[in-house]
SETIMI-160292 format. One record per residue (C-alpha): residue number from 1; residue in one letter; x, y, z negated. Coordinates in steps of 0.1 Angstrom, whole numbers, plus 5000, padded with zeros to 4 digits. Layout:
@resi=NUM | resn=A | east=X | north=Y | up=Z
...
END
This chain:
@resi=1 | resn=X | east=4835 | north=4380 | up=9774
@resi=2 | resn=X | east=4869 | north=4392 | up=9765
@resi=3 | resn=X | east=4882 | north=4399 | up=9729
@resi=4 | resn=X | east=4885 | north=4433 | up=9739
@resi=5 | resn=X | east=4847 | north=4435 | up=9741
@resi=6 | resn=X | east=4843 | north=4414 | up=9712
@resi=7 | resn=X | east=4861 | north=4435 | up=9688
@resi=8 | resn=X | east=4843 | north=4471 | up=9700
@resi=9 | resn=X | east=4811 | north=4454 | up=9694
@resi=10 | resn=X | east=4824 | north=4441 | up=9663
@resi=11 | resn=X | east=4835 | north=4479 | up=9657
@resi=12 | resn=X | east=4805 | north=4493 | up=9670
@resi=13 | resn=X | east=4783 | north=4478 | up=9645
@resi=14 | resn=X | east=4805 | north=4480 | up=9614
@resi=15 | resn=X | east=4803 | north=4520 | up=9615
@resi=16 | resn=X | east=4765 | north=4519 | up=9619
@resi=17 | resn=X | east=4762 | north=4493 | up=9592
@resi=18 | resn=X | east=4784 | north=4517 | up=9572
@resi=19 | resn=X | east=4773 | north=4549 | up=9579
@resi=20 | resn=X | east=4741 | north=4543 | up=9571
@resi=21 | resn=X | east=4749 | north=4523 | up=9540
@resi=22 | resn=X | east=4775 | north=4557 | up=9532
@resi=23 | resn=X | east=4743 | north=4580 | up=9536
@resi=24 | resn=X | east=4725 | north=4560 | up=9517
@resi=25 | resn=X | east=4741 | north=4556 | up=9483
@resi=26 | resn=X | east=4750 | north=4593 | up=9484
@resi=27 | resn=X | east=4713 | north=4609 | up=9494
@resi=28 | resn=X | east=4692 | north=4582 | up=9473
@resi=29 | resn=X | east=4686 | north=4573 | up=9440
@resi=30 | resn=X | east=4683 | north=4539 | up=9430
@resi=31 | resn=X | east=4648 | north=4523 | up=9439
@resi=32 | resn=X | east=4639 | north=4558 | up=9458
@resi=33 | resn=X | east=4618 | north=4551 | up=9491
@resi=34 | resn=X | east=4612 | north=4573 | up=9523
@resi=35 | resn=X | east=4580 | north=4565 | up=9542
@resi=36 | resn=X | east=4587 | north=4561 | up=9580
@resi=37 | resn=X | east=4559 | north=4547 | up=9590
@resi=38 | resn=X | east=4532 | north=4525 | up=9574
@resi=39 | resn=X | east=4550 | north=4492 | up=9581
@resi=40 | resn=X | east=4585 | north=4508 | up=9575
@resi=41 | resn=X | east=4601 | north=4523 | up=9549
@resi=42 | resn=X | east=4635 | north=4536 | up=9539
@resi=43 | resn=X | east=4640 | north=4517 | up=9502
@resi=44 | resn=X | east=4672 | north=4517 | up=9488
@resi=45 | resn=X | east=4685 | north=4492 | up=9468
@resi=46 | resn=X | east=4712 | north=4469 | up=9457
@resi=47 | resn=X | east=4718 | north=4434 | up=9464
@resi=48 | resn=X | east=4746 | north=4419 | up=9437
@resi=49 | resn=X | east=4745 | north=4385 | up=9446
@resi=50 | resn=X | east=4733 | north=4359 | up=9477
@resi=51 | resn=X | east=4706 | north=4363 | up=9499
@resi=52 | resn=X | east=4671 | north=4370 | up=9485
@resi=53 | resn=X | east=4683 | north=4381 | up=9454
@resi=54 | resn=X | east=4699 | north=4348 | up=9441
@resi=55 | resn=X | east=4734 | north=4350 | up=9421
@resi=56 | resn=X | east=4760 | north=4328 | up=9410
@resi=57 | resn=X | east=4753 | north=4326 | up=9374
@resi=58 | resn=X | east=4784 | north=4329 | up=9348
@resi=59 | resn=X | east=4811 | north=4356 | up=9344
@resi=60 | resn=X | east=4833 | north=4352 | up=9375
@resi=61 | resn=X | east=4800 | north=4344 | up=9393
@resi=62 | resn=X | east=4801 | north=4376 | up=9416
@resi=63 | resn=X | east=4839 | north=4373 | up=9418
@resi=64 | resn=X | east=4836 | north=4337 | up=9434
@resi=65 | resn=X | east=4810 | north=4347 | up=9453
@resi=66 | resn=X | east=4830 | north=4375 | up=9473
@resi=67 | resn=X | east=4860 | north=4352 | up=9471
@resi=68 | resn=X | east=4840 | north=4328 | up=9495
@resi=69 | resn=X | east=4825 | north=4357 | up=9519
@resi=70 | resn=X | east=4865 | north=4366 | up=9523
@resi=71 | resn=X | east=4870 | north=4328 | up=9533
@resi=72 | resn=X | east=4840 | north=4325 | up=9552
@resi=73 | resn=X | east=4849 | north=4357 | up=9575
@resi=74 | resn=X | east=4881 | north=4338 | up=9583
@resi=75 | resn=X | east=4867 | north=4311 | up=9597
@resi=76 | resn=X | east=4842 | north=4328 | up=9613
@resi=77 | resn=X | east=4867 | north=4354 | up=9631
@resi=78 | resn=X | east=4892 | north=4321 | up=9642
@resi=79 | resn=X | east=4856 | north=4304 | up=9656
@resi=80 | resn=X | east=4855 | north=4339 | up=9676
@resi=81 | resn=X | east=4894 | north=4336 | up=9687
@resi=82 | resn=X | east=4887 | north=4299 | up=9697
@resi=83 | resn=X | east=4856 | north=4305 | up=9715
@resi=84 | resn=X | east=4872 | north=4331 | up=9736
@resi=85 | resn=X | east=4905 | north=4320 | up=9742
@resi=86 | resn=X | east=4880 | north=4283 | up=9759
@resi=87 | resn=X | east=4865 | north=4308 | up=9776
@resi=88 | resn=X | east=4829 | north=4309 | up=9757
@resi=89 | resn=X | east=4797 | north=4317 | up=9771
@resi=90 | resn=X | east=4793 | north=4351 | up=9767
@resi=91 | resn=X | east=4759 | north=4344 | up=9749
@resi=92 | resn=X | east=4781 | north=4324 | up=9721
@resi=93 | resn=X | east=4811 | north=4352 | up=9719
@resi=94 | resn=X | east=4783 | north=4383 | up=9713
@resi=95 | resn=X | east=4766 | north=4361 | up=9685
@resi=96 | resn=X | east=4797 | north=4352 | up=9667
@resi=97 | resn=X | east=4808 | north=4388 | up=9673
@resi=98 | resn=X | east=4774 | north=4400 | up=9657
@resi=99 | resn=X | east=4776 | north=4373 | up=9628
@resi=100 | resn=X | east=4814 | north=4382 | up=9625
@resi=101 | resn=X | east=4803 | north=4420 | up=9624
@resi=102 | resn=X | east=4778 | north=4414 | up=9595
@resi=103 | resn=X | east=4792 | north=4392 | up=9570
@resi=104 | resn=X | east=4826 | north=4417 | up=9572
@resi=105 | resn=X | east=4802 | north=4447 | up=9564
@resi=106 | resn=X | east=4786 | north=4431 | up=9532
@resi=107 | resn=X | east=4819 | north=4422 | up=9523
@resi=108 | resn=X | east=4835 | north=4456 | up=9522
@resi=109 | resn=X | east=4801 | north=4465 | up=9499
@resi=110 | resn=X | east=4814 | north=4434 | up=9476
@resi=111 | resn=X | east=4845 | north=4446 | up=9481
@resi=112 | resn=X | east=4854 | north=4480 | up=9476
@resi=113 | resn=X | east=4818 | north=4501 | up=9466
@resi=114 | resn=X | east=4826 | north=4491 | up=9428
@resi=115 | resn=X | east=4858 | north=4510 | up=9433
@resi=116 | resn=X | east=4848 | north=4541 | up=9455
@resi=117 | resn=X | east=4812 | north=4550 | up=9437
@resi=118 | resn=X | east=4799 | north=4555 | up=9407
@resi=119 | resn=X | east=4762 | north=4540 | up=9395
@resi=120 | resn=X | east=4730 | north=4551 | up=9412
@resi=121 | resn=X | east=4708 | north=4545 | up=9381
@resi=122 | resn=X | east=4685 | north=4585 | up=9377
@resi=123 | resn=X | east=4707 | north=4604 | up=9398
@resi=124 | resn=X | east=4725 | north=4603 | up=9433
@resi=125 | resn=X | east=4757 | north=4582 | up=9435
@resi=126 | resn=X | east=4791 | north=4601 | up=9439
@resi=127 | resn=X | east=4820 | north=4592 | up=9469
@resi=128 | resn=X | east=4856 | north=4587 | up=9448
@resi=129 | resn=X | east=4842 | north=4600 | up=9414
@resi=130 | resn=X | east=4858 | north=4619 | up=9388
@resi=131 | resn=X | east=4838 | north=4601 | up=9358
@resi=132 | resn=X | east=4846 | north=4567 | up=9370
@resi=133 | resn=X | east=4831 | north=4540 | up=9395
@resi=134 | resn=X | east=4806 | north=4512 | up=9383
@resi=135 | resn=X | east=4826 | north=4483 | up=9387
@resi=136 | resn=X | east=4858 | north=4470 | up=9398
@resi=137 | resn=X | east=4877 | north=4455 | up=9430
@resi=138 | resn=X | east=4855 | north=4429 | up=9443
@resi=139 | resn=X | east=4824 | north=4437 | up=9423
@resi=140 | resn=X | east=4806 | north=4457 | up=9442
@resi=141 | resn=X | east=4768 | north=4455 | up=9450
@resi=142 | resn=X | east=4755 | north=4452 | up=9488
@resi=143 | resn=X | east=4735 | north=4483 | up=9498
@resi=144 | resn=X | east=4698 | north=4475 | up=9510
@resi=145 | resn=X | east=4675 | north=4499 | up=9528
@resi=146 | resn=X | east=4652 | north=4487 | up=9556
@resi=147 | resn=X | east=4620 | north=4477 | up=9544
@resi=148 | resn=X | east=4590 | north=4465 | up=9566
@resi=149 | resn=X | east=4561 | north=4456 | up=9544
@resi=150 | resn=X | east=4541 | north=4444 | up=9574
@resi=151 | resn=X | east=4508 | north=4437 | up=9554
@resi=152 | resn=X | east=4497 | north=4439 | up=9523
@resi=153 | resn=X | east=4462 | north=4429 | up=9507
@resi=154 | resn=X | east=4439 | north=4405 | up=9487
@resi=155 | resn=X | east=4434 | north=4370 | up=9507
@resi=156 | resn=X | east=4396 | north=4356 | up=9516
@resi=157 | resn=X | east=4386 | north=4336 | up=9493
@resi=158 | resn=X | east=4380 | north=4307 | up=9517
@resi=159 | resn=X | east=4418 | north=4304 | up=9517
@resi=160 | resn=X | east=4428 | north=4274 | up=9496
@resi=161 | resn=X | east=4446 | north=4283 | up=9463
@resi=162 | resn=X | east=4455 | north=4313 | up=9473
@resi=163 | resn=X | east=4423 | north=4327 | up=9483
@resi=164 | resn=X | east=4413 | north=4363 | up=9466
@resi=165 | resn=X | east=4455 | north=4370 | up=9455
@resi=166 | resn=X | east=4474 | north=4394 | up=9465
@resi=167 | resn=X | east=4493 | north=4390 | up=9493
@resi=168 | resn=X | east=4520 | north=4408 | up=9511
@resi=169 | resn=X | east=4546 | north=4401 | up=9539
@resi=170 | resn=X | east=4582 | north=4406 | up=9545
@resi=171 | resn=X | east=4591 | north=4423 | up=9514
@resi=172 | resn=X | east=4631 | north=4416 | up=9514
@resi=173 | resn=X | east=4648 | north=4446 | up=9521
@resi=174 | resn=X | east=4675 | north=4440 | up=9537
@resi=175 | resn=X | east=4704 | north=4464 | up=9562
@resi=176 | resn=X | east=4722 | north=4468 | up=9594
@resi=177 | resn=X | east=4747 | north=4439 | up=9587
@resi=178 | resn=X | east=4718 | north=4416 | up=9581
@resi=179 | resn=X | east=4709 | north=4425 | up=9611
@resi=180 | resn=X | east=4734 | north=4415 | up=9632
@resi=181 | resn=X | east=4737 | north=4383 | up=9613
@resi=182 | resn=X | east=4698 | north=4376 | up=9623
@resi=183 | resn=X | east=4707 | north=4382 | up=9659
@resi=184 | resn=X | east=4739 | north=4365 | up=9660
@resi=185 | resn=X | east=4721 | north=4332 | up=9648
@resi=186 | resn=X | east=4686 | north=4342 | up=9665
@resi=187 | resn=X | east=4710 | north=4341 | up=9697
@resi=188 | resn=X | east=4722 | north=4309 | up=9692
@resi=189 | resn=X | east=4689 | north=4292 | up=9681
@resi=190 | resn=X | east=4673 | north=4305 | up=9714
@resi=191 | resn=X | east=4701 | north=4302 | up=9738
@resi=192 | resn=X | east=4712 | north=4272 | up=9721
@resi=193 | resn=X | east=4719 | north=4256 | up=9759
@resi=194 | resn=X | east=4733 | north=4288 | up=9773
@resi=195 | resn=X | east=4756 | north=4288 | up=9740
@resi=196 | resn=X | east=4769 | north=4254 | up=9741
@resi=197 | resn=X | east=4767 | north=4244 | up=9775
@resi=198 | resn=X | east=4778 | north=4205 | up=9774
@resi=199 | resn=X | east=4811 | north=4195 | up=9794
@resi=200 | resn=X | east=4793 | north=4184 | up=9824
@resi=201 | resn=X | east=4773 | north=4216 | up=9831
@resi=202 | resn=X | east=4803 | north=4231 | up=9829
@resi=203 | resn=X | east=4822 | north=4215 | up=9853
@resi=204 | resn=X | east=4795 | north=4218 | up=9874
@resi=205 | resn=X | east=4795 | north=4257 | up=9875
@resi=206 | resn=X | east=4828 | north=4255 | up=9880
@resi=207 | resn=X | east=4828 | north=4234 | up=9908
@resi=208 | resn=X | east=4799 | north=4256 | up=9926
@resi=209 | resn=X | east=4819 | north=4292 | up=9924
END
């Protein structure tokens, strides 16, 4: 797969991850959700730190944590450059491409959204706002919005500790650069062989064409 191909997919998902992210913080209100489906919902809301919620505690906490997306996305984008200039499996160039693809669209949330809207607390955000934004260069907060709350309900009793709780599942809300960044790895956990083909496979193919 050449770099060419690499960088429209790359592209390609960065303006659906933004788009939608765009639409999002100026049609919703904070914690608004639109009903899809029962098992799917459009929910938006704001991630300010890690994965899952978790932050780097302290005042430059956010600040070093978008400091070491910026160096992460550099190492991911020369793995990308590396793997296609040793001719890579095309397998491994689409899942860096897709991992490459997500982490640079939370980044330009972290980034720039601080700078370019204002807050979403009881009314609809604004693009560029006259008022004033809600943060500042490299505090911005990671728009969330696809939901699936797969199931949801009280557990049989016979269910040890946790019998007769509440219980639901997959409640992180999460977005289309998460997304790519489940494939990318979900490719590479599956096609772990067809990834990483070891030097002797290699030779081998190139040997039989």
């Amino acid at each position: 797969m050449s770099l060419r191909k690499a960088s429209l997919l790359i592209i390609l998902i960065l303006l659906i991850d933004q788009i939608s992210k765009i639409y999002i913080k100026t049609s919703f209100v904070l914690g608004e959700e639109v009903k899809v489906l029962d098992w799917f919902s459009i929910l938006f809301v704001e991630n300010e730190g890690m994965a899952w919620g978790a932050k780097i505690p302290g005042e430059y906490g956010k600040l070093l944590l978008t400091l070491f997306r910026l160096g992460a996305i550099v190492g991911i984008g020369y793995w990308l450059w590396d793997s296609v200039r040793n001719n890579g499996s095309r397998i491994l160039i689409t899942a860096i491409a897709c991992i490459f693809a997500g982490a640079f669209g939370n980044i330009i949330d972290s980034v720039f959204y601080g700078l370019i809207f204002d807050d979403s607390y009881g009314h609809v955000a604004q693009f560029l706002p006259e008022s004033g934004s809600y943060g500042t260069l490299f505090h911005g907060k990671v728009v969330d919005m696809l939901y699936f709350p797969l199931y949801e309900g009280v557990l049989p009793n016979w269910i040890p500790f946790w019998g007769g709780e509440n219980f639901s599942f997959f409640d992180p809300v999460f977005n289309i650069a998460d997304t790519a960044i489940s494939v990318g790895v979900g490719l590479l956990l599956v096609f772990n062989k067809k990834a990483f083909p070891n030097k002797k496979e290699t030779e081998e193919v190139g040997h039989s064409s």
